[in-house]
mmCIF entry with sequence, helices, sheets and N, C-alpha, C, O atoms, coordinates in Angstrom:
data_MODEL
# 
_entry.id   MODEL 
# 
_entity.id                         1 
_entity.type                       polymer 
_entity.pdbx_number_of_molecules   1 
# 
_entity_poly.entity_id                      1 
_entity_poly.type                           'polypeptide(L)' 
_entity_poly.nstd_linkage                   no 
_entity_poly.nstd_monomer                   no 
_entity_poly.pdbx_seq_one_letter_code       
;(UNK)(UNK)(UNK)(UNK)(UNK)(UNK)(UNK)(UNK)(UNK)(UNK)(UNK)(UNK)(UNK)(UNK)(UNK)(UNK)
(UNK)(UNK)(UNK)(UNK)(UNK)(UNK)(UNK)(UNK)(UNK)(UNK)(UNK)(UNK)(UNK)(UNK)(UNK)(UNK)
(UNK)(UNK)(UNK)(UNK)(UNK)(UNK)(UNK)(UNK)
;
_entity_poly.pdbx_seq_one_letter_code_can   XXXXXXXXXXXXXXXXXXXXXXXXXXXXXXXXXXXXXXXX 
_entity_poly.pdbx_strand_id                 A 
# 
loop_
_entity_poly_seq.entity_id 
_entity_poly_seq.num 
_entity_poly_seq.mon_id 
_entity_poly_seq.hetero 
1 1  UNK n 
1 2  UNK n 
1 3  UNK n 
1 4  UNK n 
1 5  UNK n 
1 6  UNK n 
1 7  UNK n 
1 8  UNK n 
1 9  UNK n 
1 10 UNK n 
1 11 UNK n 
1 12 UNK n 
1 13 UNK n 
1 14 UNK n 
1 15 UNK n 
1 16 UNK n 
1 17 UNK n 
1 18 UNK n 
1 19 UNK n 
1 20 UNK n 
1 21 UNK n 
1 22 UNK n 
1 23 UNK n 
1 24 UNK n 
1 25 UNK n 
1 26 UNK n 
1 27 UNK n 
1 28 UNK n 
1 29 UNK n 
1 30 UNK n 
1 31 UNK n 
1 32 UNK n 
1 33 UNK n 
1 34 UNK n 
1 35 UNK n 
1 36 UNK n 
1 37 UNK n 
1 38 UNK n 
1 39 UNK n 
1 40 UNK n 
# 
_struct_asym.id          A 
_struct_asym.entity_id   1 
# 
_struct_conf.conf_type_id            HELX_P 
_struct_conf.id                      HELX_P1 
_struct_conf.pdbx_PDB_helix_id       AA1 
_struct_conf.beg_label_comp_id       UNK 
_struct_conf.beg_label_asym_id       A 
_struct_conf.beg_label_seq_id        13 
_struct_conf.pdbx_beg_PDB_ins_code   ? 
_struct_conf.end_label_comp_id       UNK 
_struct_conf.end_label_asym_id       A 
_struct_conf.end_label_seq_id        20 
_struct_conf.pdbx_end_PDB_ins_code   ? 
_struct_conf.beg_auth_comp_id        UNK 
_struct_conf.beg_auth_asym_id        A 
_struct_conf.beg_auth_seq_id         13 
_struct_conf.end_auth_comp_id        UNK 
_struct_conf.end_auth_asym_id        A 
_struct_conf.end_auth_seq_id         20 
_struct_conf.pdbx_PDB_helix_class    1 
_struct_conf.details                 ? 
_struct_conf.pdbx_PDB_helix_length   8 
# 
_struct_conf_type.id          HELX_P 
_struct_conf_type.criteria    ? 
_struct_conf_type.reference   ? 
# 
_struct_sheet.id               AA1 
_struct_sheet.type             ? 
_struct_sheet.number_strands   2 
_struct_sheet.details          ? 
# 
_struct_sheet_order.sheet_id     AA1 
_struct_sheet_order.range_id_1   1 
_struct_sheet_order.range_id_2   2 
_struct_sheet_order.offset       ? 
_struct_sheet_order.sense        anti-parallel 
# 
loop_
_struct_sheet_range.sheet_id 
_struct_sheet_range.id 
_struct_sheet_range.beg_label_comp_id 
_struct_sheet_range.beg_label_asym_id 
_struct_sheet_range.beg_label_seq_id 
_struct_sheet_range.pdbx_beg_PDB_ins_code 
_struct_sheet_range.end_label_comp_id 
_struct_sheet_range.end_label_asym_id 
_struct_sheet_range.end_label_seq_id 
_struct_sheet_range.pdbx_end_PDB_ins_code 
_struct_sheet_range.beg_auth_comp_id 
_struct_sheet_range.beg_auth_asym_id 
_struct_sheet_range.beg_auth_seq_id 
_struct_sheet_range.end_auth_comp_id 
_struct_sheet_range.end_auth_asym_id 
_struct_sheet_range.end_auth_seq_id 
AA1 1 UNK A 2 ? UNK A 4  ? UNK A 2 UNK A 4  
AA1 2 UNK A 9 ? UNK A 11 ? UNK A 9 UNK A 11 
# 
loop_
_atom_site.group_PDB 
_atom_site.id 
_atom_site.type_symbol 
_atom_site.label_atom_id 
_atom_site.label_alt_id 
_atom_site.label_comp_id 
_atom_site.label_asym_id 
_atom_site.label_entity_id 
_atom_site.label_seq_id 
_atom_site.pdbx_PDB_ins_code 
_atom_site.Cartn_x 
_atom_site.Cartn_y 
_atom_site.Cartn_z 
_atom_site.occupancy 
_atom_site.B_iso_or_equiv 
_atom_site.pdbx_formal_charge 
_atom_site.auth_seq_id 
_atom_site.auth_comp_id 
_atom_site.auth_asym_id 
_atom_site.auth_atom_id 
_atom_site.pdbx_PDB_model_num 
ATOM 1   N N  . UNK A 1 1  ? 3.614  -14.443 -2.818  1.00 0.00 ? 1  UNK A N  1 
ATOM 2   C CA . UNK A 1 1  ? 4.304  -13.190 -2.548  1.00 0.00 ? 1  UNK A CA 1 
ATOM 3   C C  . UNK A 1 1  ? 5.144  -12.817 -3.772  1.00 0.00 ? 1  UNK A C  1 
ATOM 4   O O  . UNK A 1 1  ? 5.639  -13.727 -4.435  1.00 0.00 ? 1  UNK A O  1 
ATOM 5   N N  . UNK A 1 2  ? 5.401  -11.127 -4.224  1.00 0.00 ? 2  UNK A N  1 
ATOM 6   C CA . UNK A 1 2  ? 5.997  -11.512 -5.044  1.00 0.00 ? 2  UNK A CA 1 
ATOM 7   C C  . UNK A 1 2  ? 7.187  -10.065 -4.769  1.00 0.00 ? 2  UNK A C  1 
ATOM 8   O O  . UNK A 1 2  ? 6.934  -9.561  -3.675  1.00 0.00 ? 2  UNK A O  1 
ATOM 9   N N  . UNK A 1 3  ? 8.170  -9.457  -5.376  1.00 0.00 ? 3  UNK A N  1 
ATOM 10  C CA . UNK A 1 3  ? 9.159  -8.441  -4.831  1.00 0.00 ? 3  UNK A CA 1 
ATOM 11  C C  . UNK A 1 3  ? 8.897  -7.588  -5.909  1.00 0.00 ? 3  UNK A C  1 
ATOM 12  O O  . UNK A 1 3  ? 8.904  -7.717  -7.134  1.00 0.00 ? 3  UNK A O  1 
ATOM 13  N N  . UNK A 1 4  ? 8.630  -6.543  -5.002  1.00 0.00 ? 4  UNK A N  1 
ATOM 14  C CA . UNK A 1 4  ? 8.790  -5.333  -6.272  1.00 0.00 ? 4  UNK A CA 1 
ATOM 15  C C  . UNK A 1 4  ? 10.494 -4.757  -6.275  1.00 0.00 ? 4  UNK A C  1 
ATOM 16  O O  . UNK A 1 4  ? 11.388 -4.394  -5.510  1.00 0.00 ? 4  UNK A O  1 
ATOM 17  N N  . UNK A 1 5  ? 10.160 -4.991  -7.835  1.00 0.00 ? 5  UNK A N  1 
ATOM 18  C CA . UNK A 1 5  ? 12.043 -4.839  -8.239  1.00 0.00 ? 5  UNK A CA 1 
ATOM 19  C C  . UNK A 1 5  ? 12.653 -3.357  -7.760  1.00 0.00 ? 5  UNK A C  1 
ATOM 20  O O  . UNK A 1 5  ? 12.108 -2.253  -7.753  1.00 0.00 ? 5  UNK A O  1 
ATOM 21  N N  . UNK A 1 6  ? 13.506 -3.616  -7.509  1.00 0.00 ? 6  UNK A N  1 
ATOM 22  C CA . UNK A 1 6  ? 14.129 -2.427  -6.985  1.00 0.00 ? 6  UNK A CA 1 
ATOM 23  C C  . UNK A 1 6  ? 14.739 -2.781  -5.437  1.00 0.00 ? 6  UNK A C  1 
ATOM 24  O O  . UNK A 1 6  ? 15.862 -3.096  -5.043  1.00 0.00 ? 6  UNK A O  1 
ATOM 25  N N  . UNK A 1 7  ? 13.405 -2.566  -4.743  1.00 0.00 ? 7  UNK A N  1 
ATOM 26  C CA . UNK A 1 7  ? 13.633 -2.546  -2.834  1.00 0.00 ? 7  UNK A CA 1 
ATOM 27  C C  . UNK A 1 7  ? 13.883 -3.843  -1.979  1.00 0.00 ? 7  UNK A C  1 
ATOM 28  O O  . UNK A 1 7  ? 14.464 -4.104  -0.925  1.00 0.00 ? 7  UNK A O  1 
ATOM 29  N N  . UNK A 1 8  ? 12.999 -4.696  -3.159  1.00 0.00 ? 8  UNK A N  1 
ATOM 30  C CA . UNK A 1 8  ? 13.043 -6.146  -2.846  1.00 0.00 ? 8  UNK A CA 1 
ATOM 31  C C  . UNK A 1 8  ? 12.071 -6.428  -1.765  1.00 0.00 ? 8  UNK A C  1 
ATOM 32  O O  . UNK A 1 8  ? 12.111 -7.449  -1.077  1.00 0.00 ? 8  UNK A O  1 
ATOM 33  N N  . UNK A 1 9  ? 11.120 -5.397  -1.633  1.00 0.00 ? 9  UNK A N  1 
ATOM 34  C CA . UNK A 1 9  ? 9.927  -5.850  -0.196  1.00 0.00 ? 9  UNK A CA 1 
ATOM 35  C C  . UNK A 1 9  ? 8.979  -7.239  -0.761  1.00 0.00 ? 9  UNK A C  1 
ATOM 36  O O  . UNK A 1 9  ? 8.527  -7.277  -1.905  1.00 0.00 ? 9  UNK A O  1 
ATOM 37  N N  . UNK A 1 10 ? 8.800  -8.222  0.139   1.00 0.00 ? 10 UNK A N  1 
ATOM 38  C CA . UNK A 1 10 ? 8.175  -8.859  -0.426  1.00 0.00 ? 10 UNK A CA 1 
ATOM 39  C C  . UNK A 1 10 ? 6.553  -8.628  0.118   1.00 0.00 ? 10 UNK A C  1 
ATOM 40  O O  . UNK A 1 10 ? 6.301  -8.322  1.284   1.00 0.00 ? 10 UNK A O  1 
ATOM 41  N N  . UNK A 1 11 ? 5.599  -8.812  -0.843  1.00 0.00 ? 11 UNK A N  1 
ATOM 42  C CA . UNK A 1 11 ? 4.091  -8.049  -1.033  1.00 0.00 ? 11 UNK A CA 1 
ATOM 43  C C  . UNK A 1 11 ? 3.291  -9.080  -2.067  1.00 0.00 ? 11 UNK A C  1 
ATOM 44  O O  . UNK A 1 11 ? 3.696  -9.551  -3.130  1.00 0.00 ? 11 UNK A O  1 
ATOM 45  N N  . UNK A 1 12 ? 2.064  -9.263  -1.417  1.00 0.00 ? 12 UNK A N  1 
ATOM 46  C CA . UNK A 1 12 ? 1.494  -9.907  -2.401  1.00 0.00 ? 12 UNK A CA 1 
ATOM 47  C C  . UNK A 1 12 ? 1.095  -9.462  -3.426  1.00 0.00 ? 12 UNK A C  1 
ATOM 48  O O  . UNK A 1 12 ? 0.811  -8.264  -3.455  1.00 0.00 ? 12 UNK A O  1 
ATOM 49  N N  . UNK A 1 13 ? 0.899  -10.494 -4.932  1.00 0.00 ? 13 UNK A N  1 
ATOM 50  C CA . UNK A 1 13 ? 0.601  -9.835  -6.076  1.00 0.00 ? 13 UNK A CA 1 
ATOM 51  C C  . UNK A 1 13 ? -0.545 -9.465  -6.077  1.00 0.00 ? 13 UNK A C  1 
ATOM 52  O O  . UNK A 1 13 ? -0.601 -8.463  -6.790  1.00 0.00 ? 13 UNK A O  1 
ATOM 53  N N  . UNK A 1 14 ? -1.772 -9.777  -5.565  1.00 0.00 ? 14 UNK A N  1 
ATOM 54  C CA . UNK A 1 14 ? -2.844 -8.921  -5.993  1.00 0.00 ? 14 UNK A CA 1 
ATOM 55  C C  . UNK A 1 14 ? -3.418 -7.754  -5.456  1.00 0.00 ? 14 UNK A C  1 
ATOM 56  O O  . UNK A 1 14 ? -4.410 -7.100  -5.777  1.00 0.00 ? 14 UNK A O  1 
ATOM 57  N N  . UNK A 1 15 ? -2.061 -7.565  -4.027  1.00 0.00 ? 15 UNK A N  1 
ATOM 58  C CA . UNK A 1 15 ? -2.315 -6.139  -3.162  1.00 0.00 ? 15 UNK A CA 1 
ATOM 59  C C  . UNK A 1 15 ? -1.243 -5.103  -4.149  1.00 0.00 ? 15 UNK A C  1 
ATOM 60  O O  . UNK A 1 15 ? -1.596 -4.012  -4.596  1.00 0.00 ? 15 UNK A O  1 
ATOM 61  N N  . UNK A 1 16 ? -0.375 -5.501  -4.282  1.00 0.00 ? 16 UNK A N  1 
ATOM 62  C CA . UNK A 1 16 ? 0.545  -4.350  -5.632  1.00 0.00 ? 16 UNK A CA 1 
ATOM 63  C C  . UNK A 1 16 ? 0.002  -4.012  -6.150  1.00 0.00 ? 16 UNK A C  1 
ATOM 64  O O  . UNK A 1 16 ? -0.190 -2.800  -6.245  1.00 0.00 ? 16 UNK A O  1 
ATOM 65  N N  . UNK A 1 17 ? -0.862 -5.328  -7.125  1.00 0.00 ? 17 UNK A N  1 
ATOM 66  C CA . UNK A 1 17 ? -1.621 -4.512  -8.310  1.00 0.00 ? 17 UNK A CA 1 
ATOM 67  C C  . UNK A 1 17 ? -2.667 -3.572  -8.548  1.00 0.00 ? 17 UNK A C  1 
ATOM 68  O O  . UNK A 1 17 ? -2.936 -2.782  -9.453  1.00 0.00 ? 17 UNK A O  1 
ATOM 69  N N  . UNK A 1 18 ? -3.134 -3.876  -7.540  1.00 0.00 ? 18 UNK A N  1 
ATOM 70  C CA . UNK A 1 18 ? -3.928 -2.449  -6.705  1.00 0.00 ? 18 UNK A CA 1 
ATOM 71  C C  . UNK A 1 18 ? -3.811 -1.428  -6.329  1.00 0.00 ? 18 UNK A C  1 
ATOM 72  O O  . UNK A 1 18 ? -4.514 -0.417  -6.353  1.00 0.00 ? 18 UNK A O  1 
ATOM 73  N N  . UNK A 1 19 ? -2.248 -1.839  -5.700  1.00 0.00 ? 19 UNK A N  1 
ATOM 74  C CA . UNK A 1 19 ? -1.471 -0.407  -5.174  1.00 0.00 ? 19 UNK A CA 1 
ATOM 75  C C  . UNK A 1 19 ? -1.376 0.233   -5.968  1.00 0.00 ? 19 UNK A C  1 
ATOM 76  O O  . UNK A 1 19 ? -1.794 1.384   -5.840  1.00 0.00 ? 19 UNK A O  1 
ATOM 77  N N  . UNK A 1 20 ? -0.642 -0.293  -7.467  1.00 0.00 ? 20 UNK A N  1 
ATOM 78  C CA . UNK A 1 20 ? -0.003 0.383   -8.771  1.00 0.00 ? 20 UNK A CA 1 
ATOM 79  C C  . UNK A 1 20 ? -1.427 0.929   -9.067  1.00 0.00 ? 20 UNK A C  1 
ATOM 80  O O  . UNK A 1 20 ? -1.078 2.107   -9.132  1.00 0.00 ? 20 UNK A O  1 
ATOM 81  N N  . UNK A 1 21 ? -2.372 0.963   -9.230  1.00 0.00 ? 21 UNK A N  1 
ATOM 82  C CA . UNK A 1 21 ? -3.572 1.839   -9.989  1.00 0.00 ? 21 UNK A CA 1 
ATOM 83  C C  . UNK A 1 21 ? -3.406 2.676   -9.092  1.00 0.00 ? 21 UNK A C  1 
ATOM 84  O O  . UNK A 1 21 ? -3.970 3.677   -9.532  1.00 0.00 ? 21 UNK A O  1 
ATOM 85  N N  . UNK A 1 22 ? -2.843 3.005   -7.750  1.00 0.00 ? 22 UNK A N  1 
ATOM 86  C CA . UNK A 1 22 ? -3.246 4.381   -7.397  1.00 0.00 ? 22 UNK A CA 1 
ATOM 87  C C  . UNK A 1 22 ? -1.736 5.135   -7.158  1.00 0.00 ? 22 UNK A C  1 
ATOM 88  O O  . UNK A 1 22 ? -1.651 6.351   -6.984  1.00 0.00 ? 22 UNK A O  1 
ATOM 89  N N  . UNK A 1 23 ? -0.517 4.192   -7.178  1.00 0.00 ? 23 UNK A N  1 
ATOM 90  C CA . UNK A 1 23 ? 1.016  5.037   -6.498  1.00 0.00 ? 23 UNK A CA 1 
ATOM 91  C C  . UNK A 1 23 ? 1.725  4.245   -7.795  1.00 0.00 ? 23 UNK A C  1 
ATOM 92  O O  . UNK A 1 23 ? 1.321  3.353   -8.541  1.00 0.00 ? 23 UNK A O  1 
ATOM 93  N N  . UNK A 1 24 ? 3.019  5.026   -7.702  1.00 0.00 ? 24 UNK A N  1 
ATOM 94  C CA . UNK A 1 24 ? 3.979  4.526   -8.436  1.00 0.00 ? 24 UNK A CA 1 
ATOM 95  C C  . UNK A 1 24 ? 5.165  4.060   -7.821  1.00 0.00 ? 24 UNK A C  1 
ATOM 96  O O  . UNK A 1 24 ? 6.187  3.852   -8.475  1.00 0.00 ? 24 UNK A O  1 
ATOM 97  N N  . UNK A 1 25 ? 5.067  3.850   -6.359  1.00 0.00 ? 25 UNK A N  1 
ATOM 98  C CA . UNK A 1 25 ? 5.816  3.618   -5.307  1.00 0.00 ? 25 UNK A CA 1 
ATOM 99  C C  . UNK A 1 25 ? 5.476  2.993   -4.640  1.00 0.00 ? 25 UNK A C  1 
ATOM 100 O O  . UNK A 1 25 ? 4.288  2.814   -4.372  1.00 0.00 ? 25 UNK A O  1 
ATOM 101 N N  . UNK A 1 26 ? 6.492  2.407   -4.110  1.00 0.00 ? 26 UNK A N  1 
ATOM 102 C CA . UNK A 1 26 ? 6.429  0.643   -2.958  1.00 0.00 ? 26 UNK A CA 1 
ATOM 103 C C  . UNK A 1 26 ? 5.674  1.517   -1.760  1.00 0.00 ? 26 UNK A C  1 
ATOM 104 O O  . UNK A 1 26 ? 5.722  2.730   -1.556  1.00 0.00 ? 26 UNK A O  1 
ATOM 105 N N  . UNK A 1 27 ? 5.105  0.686   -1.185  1.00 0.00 ? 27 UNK A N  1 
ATOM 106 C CA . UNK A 1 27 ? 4.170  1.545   -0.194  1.00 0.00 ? 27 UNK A CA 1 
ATOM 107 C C  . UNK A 1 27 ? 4.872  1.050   1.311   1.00 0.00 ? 27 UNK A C  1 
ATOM 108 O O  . UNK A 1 27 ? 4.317  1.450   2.335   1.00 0.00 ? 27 UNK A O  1 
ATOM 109 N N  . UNK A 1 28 ? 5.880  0.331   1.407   1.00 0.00 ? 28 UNK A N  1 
ATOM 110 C CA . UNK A 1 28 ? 6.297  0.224   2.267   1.00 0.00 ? 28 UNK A CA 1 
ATOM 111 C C  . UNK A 1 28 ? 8.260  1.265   2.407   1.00 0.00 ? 28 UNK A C  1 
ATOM 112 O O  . UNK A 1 28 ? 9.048  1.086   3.336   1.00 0.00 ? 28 UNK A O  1 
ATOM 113 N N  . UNK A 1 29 ? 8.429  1.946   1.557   1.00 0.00 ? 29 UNK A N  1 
ATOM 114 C CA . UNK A 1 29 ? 9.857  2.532   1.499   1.00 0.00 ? 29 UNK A CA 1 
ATOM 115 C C  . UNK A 1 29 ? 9.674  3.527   0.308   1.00 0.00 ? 29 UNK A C  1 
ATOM 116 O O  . UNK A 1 29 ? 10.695 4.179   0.089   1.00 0.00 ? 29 UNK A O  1 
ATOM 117 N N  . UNK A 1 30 ? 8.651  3.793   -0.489  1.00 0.00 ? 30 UNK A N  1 
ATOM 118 C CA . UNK A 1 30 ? 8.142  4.887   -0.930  1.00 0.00 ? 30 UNK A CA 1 
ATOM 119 C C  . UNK A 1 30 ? 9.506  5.218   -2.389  1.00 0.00 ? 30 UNK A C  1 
ATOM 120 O O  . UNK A 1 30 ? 9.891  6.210   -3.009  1.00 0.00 ? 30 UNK A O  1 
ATOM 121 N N  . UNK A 1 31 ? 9.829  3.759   -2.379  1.00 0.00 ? 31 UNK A N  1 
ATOM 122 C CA . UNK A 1 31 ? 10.857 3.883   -3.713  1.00 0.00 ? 31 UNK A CA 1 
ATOM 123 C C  . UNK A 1 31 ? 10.161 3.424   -4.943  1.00 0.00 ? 31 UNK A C  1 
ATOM 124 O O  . UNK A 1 31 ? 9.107  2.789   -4.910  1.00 0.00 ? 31 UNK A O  1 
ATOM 125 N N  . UNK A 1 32 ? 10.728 3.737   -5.930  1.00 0.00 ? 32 UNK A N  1 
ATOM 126 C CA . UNK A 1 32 ? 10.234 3.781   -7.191  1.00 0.00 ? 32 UNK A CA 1 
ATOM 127 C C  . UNK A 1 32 ? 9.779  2.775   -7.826  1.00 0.00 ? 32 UNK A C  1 
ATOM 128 O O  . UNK A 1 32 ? 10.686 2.076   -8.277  1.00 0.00 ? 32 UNK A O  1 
ATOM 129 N N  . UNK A 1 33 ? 8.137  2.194   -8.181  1.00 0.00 ? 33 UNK A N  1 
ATOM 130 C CA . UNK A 1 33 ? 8.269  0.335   -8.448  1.00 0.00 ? 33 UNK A CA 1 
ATOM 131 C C  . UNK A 1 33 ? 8.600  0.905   -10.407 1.00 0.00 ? 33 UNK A C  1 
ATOM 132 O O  . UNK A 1 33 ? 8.300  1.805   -11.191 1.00 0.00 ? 33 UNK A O  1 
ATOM 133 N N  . UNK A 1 34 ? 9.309  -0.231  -10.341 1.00 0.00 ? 34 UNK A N  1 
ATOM 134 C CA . UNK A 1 34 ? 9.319  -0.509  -12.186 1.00 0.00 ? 34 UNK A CA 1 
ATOM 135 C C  . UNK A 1 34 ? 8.443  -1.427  -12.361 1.00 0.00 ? 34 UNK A C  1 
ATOM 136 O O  . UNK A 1 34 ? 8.787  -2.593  -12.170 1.00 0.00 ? 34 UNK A O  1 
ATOM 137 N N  . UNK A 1 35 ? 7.252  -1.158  -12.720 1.00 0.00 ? 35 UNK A N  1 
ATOM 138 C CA . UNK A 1 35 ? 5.807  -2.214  -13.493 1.00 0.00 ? 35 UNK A CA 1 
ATOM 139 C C  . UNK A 1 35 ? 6.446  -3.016  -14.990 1.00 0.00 ? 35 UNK A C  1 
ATOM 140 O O  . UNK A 1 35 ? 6.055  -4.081  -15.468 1.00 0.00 ? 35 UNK A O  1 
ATOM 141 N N  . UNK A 1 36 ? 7.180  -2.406  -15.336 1.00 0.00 ? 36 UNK A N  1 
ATOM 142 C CA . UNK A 1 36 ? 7.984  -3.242  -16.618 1.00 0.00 ? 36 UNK A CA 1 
ATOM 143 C C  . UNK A 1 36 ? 8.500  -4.301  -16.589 1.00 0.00 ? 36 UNK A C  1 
ATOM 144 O O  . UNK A 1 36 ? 8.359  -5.061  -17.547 1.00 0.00 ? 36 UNK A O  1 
ATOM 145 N N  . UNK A 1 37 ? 9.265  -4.668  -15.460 1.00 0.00 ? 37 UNK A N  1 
ATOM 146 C CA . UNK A 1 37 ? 10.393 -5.531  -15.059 1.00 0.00 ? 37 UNK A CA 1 
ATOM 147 C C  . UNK A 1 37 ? 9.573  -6.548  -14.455 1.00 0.00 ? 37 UNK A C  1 
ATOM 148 O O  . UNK A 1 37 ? 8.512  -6.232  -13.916 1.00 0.00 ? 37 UNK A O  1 
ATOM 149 N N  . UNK A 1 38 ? 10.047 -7.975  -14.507 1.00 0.00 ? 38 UNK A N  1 
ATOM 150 C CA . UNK A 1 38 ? 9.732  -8.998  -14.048 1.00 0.00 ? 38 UNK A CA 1 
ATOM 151 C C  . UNK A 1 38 ? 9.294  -8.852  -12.752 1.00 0.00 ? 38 UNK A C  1 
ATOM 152 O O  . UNK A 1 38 ? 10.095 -8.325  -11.981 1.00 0.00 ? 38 UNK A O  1 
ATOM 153 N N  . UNK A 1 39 ? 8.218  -9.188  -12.317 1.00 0.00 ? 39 UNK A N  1 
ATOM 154 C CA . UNK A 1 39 ? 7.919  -9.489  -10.381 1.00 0.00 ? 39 UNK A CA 1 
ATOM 155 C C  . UNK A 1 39 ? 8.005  -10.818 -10.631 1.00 0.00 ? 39 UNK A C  1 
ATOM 156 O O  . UNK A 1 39 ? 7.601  -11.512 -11.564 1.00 0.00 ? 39 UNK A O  1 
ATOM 157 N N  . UNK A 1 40 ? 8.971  -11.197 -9.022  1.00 0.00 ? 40 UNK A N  1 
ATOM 158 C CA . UNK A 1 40 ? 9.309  -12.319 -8.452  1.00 0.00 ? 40 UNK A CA 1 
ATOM 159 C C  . UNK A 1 40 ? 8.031  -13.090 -8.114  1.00 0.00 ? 40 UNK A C  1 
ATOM 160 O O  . UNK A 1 40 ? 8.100  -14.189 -7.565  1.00 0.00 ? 40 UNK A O  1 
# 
């Protein structure tokens, strides 16, 4: 599992990284992911 920075939802890494090719937002609270910043 890993947290996208910001909201702190925890989500697995290879469903994010998937997510991120299509949103730029946590798909569970629709806040802003930073792809830059360390995932937990």
């Amino acid at each position: 599992m890993s947290q996208v920075t910001g909201c702190k939802h925890d989500l697995h890494l290879q469903c994010i990284l998937e997510w991120c090719q299509r949103s730029s937002q946590c798909p569970m609270c629709w806040q802003a992911i930073n792809t830059k910043g360390p995932m937990r």
